[in-house]
C-alpha positions in Angstrom: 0.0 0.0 0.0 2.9 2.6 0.7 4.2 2.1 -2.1 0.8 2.3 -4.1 0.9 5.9 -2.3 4.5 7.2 -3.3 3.7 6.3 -6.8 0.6 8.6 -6.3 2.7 11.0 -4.6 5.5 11.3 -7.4 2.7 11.2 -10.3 0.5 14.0 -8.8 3.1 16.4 -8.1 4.7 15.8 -11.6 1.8 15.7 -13.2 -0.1 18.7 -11.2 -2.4 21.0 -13.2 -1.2 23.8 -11.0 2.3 24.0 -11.4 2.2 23.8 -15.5 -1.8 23.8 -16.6 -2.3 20.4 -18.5 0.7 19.2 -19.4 0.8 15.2 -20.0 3.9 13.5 -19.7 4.6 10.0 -20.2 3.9 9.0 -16.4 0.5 10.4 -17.9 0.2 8.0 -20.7 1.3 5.0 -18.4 -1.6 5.7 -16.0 -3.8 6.1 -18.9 -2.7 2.4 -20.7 -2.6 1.0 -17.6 -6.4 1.9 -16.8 -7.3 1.4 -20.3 -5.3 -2.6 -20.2 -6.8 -3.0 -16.5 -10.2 -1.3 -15.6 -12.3 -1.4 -18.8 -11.2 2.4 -19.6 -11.6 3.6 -23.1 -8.9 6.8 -24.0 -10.4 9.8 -26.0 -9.2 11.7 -28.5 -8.3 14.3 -26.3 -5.6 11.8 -25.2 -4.4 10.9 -28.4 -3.9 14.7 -29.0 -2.3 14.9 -25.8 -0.2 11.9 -25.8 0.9 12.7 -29.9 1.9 16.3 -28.7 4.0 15.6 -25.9 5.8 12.6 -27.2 6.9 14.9 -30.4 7.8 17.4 -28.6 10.3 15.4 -25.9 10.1 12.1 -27.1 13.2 10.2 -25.0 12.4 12.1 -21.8 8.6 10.9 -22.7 9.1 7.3 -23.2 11.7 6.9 -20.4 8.6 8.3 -18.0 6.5 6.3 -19.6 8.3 2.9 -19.2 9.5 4.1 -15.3 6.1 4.6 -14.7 4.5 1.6 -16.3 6.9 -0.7 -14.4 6.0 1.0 -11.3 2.1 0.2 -11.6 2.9 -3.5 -12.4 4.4 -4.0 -9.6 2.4 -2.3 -7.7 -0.7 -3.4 -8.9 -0.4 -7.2 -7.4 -3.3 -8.3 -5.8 -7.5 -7.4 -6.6 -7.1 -4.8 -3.8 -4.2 -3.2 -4.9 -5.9 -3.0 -8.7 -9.2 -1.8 -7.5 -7.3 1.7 -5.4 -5.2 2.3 -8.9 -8.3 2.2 -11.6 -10.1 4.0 -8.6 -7.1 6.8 -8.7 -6.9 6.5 -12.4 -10.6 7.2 -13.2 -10.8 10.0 -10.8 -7.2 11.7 -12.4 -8.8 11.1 -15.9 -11.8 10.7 -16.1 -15.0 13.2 -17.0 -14.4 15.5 -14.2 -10.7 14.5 -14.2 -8.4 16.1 -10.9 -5.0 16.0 -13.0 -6.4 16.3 -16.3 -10.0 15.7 -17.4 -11.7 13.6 -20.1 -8.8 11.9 -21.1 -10.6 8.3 -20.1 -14.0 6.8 -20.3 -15.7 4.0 -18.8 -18.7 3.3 -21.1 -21.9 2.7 -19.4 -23.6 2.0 -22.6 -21.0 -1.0 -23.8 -22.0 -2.8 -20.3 -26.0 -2.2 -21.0 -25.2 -3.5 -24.5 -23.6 -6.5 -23.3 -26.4 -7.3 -21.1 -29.0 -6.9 -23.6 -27.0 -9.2 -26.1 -27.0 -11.9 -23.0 -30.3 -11.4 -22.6 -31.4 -11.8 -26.3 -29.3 -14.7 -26.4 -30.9 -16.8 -23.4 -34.1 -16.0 -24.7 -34.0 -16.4 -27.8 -32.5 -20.3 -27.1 -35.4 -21.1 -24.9 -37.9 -20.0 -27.8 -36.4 -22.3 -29.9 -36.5 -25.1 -27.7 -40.3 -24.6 -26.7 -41.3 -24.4 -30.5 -39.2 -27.6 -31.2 -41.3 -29.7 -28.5 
């Protein structure tokens, strides 16, 4: 868990809206992938603007951050409980009403709802079958 928090720690302050306005870095982009690889995030276009931006303007120091970064969040991330605090973190950093930098990530309401209705079709539509092949 302390680690979990210096992570936090070293990403906010880097990464803070109030000491540069929104600037994404790579630590950024890592947080991003990572929530997008592990908590059903979806990135915007926003972050592709961001992301393509920064990594032409400073591409070494970019993916150097990004690669620190990413290795930090795997091994911090072991465990469900560990997982759950980071894409909790990640979606409040990025997500609609975003603390670091908003609407950079989504997490799609209507792709669950979909999937539900496409399991519901599906069971139901089996059982007709089988009642109108007795």
């Amino acid at each position: 868990m302390r680690i979990v928090s210096k992570i936090v720690l070293c990403a906010s302050v880097a990464a803070s809206p109030a000491l540069g306005g929104e600037s994404f870095t790579g630590r950024d982009a890592a947080y991003i992938d990572w929530g997008v690889k592990n908590c059903g995030g979806v990135s915007t276009d926003k972050e592709h603007a961001m992301a393509e931006k920064a990594n032409t303007k400073n591409g070494a120091v970019f993916i150097e951050q990004y690669q620190d970064e990413s290795n930090k969040l795997t091994a911090a991330s072991s465990g469900p409980r560990n997982q759950e605090n980071i894409c909790a973190d990640i979606k409040e950093w990025y997500g609609s009403f975003g603390s670091r930098i908003a609407d950079l990530l989504r997490w799609s309401q209507e792709k669950t709802d979909a999937t539900k209705k496409e399991s519901s079709k599906d069971s139901n539509s089996s059982g007709r079958k089988r009642r109108s092949a007795n």
